[in-house]
Backbone bond lengths (Angstrom), bond angles and torsions (degrees), N, CA, C in turn:
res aa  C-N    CA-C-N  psi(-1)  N-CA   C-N-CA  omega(-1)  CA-C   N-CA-C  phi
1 X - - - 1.456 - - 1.526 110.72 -
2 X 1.853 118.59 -40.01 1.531 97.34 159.82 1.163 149.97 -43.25
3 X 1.619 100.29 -40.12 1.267 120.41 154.70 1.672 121.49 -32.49
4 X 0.876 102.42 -65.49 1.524 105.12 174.55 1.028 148.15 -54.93
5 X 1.465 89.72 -38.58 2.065 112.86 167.47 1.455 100.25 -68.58
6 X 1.291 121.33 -33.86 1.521 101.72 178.29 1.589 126.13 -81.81
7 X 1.827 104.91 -22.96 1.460 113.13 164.35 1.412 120.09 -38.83
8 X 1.491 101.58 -24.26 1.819 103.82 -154.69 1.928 101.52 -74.59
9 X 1.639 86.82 -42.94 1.674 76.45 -174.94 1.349 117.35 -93.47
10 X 0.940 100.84 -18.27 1.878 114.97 174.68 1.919 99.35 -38.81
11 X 1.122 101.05 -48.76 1.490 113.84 -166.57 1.821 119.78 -82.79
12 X 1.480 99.21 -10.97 1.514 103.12 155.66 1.493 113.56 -81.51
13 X 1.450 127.43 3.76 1.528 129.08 -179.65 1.486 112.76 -87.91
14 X 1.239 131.33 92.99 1.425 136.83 -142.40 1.650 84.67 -60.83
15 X 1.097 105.90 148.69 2.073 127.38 162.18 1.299 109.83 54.40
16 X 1.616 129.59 -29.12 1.423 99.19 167.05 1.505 110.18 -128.97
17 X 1.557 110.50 27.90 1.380 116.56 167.89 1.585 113.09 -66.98
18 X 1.265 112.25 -38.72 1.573 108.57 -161.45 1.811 95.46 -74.68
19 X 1.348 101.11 -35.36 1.885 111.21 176.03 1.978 101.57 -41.02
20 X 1.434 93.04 -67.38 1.636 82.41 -165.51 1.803 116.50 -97.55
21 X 1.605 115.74 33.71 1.303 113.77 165.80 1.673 88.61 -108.79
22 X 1.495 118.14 -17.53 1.366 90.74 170.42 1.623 114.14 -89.43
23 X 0.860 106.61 -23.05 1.648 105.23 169.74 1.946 119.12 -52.46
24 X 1.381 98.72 -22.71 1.277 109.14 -173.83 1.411 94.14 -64.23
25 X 1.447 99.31 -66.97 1.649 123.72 -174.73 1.038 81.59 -26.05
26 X 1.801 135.72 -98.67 0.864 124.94 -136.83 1.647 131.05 -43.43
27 X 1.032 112.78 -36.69 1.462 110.92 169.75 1.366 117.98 -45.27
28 X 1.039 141.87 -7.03 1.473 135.60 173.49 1.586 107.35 -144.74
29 X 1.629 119.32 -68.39 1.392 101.24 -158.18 1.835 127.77 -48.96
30 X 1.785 101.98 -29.59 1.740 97.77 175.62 1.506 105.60 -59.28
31 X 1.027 140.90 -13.98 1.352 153.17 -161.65 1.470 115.34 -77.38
32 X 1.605 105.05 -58.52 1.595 135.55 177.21 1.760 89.32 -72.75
33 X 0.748 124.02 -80.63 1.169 129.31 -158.01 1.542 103.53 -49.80
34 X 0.984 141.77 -40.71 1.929 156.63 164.76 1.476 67.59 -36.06
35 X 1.413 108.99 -88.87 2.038 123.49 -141.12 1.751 94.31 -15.39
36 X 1.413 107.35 -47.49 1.711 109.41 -161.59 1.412 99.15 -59.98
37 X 1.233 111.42 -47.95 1.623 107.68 -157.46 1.420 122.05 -78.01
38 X 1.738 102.67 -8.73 1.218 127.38 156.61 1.532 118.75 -50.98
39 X 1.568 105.46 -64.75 1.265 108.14 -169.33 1.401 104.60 -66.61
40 X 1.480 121.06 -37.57 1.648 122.91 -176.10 1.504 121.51 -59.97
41 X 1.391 101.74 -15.47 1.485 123.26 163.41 1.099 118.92 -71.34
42 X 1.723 135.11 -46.96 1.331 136.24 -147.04 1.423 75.08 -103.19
43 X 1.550 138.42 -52.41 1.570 122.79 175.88 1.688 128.37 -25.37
44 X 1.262 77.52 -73.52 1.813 95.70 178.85 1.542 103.34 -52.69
45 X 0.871 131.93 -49.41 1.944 142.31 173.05 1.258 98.43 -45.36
46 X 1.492 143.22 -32.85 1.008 152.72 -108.21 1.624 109.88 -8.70
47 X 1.223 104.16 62.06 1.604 112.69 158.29 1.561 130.77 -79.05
48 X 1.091 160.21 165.66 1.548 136.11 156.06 1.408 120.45 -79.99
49 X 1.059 87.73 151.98 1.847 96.62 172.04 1.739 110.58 -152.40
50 X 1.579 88.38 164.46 1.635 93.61 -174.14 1.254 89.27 -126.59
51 X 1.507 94.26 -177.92 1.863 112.56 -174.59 1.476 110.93 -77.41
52 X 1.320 110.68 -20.94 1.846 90.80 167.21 2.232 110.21 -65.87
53 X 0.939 86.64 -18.00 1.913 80.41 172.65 0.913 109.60 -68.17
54 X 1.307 144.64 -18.61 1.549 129.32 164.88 1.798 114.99 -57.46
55 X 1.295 90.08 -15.45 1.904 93.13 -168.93 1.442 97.30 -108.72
56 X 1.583 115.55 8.45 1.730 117.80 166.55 1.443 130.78 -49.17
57 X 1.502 106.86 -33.27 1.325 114.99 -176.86 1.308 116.42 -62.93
58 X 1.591 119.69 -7.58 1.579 114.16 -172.19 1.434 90.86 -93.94
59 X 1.208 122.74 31.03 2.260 106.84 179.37 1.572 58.69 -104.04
60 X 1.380 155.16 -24.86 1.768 114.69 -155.24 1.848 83.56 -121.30
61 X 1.245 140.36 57.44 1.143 139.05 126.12 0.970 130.66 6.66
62 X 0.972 103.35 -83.94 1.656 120.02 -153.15 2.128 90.52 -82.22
63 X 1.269 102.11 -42.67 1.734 78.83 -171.61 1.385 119.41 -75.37
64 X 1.558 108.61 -36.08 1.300 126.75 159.98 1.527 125.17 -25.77
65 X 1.691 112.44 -50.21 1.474 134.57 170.29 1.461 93.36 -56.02
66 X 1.603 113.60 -79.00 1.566 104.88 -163.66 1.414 108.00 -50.89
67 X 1.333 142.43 -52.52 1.443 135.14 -170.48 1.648 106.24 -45.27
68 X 1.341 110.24 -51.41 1.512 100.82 179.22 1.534 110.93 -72.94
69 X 1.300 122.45 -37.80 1.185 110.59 -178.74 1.597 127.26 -58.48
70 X 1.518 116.68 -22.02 1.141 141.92 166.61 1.514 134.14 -69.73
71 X 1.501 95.79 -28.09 1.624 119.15 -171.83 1.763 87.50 -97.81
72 X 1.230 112.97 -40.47 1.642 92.03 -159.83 2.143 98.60 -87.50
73 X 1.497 132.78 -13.61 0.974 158.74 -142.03 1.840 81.74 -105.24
74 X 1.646 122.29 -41.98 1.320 108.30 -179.56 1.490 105.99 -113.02
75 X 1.290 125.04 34.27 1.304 132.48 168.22 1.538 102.52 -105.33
76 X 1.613 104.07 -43.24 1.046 106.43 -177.76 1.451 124.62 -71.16
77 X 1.513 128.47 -19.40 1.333 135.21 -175.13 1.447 89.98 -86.66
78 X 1.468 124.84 -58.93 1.526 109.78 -173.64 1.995 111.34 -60.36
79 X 1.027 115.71 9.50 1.443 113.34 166.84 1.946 113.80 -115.54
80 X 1.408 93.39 -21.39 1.719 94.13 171.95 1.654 113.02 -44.80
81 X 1.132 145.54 -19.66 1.707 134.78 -149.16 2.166 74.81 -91.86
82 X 1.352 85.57 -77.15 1.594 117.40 -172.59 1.793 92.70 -35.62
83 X 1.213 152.80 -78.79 1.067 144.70 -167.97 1.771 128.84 -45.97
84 X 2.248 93.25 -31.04 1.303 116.92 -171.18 1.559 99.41 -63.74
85 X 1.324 100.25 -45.19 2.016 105.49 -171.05 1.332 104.79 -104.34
86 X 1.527 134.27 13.85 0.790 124.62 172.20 2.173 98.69 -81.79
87 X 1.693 110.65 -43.12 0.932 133.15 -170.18 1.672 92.94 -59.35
88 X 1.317 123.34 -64.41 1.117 131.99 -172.55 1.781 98.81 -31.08
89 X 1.582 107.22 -81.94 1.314 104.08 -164.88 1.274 133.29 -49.78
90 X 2.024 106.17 -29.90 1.434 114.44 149.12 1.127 128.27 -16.93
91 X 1.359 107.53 -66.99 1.627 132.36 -159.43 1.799 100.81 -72.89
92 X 1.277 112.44 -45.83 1.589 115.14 175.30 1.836 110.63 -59.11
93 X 1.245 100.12 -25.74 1.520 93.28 -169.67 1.317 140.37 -67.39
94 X 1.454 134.48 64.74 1.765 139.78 -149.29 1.355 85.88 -15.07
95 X 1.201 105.41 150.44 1.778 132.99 159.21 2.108 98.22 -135.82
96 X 1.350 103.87 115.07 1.430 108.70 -176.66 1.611 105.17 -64.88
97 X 1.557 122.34 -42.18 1.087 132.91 159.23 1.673 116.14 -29.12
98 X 1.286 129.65 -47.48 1.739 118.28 -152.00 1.182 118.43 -59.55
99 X 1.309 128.72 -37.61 1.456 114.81 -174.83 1.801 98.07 -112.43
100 X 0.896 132.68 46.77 1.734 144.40 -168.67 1.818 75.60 -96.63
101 X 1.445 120.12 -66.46 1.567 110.64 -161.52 1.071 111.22 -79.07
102 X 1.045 136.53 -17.35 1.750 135.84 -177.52 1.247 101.16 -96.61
103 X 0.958 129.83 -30.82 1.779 128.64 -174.96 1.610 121.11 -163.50
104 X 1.425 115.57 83.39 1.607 138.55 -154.62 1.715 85.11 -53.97
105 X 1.400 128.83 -47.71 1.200 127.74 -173.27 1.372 125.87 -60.81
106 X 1.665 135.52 -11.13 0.981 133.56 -146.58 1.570 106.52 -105.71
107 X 1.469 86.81 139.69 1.860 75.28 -165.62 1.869 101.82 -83.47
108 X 1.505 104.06 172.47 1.440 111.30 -160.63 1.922 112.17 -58.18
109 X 0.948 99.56 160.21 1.709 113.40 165.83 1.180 93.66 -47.61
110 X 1.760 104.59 135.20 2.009 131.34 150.21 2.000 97.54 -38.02
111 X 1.099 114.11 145.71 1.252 128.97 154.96 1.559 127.36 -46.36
112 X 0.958 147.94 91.66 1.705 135.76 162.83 1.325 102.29 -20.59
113 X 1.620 115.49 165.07 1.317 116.82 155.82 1.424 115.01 -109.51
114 X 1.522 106.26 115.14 1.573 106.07 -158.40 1.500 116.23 -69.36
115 X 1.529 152.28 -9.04 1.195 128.45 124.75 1.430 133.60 -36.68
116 X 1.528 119.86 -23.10 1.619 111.65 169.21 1.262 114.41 -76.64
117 X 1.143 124.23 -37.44 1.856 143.55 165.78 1.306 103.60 -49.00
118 X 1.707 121.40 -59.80 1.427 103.37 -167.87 1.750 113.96 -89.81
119 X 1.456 103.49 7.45 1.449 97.73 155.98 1.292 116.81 -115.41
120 X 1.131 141.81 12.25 1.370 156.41 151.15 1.885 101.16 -63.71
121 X 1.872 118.53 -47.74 1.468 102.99 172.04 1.062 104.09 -85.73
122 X 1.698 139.91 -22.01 1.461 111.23 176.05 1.525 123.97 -34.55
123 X 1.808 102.16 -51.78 1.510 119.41 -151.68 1.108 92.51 -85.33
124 X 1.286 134.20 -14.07 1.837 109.32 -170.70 1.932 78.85 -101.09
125 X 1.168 146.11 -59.23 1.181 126.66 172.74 1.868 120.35 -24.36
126 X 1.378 120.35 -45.80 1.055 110.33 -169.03 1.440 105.22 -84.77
127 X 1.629 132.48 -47.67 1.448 113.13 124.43 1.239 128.82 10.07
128 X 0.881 138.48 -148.30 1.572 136.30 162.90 1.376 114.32 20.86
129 X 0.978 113.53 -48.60 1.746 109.95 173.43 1.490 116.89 -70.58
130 X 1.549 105.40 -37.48 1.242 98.05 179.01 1.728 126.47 -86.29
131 X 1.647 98.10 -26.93 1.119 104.93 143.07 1.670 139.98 -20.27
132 X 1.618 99.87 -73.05 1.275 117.94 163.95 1.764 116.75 -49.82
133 X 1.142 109.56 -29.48 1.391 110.74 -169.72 1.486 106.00 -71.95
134 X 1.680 91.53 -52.16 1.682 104.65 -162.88 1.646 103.48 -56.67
135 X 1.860 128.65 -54.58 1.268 129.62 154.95 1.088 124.67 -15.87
136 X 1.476 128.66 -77.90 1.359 127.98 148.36 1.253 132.42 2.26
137 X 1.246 115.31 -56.46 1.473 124.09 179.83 1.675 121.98 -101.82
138 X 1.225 96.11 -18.49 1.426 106.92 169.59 1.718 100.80 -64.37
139 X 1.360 81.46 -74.83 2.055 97.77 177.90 1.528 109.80 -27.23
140 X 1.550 119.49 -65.42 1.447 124.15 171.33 1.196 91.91 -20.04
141 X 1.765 89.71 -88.27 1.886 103.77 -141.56 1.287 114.53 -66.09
142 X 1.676 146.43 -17.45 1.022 127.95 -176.79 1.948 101.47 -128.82
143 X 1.708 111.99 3.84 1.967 78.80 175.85 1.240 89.09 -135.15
144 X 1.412 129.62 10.58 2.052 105.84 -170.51 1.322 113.25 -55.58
145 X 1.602 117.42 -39.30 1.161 113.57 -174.90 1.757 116.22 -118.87
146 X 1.469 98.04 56.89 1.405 75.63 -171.44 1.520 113.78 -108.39
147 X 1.420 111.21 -14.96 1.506 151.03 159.59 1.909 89.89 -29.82
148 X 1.010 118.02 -57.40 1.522 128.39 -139.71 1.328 83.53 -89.53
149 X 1.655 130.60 -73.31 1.350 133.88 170.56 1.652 127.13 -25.61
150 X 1.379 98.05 -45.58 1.808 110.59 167.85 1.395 110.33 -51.21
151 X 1.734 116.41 -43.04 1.376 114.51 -150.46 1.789 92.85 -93.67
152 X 1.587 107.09 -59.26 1.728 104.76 -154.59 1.428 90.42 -86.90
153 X 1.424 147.81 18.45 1.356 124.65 -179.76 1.957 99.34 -151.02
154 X 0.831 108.21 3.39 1.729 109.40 156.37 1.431 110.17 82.45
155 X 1.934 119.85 12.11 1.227 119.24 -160.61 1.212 114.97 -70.08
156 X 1.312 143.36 162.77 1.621 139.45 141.83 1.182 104.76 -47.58
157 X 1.570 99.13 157.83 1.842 103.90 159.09 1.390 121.90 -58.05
158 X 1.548 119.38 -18.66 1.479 111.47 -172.10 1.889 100.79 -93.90
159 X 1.150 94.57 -20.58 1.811 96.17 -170.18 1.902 93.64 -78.68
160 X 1.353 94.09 -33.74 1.856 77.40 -174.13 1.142 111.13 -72.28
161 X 1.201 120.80 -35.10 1.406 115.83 175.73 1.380 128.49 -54.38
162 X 1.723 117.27 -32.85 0.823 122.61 171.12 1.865 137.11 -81.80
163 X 1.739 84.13 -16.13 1.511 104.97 167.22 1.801 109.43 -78.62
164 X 1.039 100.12 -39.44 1.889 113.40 163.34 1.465 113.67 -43.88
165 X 1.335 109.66 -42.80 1.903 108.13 -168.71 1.684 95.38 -75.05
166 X 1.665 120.32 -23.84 1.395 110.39 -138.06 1.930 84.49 -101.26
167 X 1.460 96.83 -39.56 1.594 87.10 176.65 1.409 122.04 -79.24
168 X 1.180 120.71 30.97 1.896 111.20 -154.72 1.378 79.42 -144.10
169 X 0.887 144.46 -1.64 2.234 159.52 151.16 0.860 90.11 -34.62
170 X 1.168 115.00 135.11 1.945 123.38 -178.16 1.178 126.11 49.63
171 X 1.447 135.69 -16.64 1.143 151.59 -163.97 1.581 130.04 -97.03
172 X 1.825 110.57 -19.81 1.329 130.23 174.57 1.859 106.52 -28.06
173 X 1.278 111.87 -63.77 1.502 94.77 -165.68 1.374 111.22 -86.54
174 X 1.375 133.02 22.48 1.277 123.06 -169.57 1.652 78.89 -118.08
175 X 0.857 125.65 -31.61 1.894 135.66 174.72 1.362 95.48 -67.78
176 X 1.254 139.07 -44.57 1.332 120.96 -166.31 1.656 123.44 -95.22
177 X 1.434 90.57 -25.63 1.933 117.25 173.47 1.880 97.18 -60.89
178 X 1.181 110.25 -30.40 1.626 104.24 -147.58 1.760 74.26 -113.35
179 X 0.800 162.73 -70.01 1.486 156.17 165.29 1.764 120.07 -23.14
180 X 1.143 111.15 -42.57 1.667 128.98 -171.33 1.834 79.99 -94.24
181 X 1.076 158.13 -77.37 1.291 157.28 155.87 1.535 101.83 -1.72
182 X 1.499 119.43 -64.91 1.450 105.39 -167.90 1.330 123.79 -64.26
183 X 2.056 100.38 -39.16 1.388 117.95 176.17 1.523 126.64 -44.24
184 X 1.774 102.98 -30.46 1.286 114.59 -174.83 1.059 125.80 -78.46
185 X 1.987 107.51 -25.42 1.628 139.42 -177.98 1.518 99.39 -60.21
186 X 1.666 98.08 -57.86 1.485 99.42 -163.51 1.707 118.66 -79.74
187 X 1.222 107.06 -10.81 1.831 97.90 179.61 1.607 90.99 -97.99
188 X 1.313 132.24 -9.11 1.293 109.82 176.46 1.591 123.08 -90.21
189 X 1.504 93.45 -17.08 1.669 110.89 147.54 1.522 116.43 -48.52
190 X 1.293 120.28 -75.14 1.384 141.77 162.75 1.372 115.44 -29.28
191 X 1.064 131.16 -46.60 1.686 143.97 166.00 2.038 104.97 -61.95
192 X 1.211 98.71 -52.33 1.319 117.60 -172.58 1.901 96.87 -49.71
193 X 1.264 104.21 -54.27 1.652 91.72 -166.57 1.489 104.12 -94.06
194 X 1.548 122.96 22.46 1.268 121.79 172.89 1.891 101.44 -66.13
């Protein structure tokens, strides 16, 4: 939960806030999240396990950290273009408010010119999409499974990743159908107890 309280403001730091509240993340949640896949492991094995195995994922630490630190480090570059002009047009946008606290007297911000604005959101919109796209496929092809590889097969972060590109070969849209499927499961869960 510290973790989190610090995500919050990390992420008002335009372009490399979202970089280091996920870096925070990383220090724990790939960790918690292993513990499960731990126990779902020793299940299926039908081995035993107790409730400290949920907190198993911290014996793989350190690779666990780099996988997220890596996964969120190339989410984040495929969103850098889209954030750069997203910031830009921000910054162009009068706010009647800005100088109200520094100087009650000052009369309002010059006007934008609203064709530069509404192609300033085209491009960070089309950005963003492609953004989203490029993630997507990054995510597929080199981290869906690399979480799992760290835990039941002892890999490094660089070997899972690379065992990730080799098993996810042919496999991209059945990885992304069944991923975009869960995403949809779980916020409609999330909506559900709104």
């Amino acid at each position: 939960i510290p973790a989190s309280l610090l995500s919050v403001p990390l992420n008002c730091i335009p372009i490399l806030g979202s970089l280091l509240s996920a870096a925070i993340s990383s220090l724990v949640l790939p960790q918690l999240v292993a513990g499960g896949y731990i126990v779902a492991l020793a299940q299926l094995r039908g081995k035993p396990w107790t409730f400290g195995d949920f907190f198993g994922g911290f014996r793989f630490w350190t690779t666990l950290f780099l996988l997220g630190l890596v996964n969120a480090t190339a989410n984040w570059l495929c969103m850098l273009p889209a954030n750069i002009v997203g910031l830009i047009h921000t910054m162009m946008v009068p706010h009647p408010l800005t100088g109200v606290f520094l100087n009650p007297d000052a009369p309002p911000p010059p006007p934008s010119d609203p064709a530069i604005l509404l192609v300033l959101a085209a491009v960070s919109l089309v950005l963003q999409l492609a953004g989203i796209a490029a993630f997507l496929f990054v995510s597929m092809r080199f981290f869906v499974v690399t979480p799992f590889l760290a835990v039941d097969r002892g890999l490094s972060a660089r070997d899972a990743i690379k065992a990730n590109a080799v098993m996810s070969r042919g496999h991209f849209w059945g990885w992304l159908g069944i991923s975009l499927l869960s995403g949809l499961i779980g916020v409609s869960g999330a909506i559900g107890l709104c």
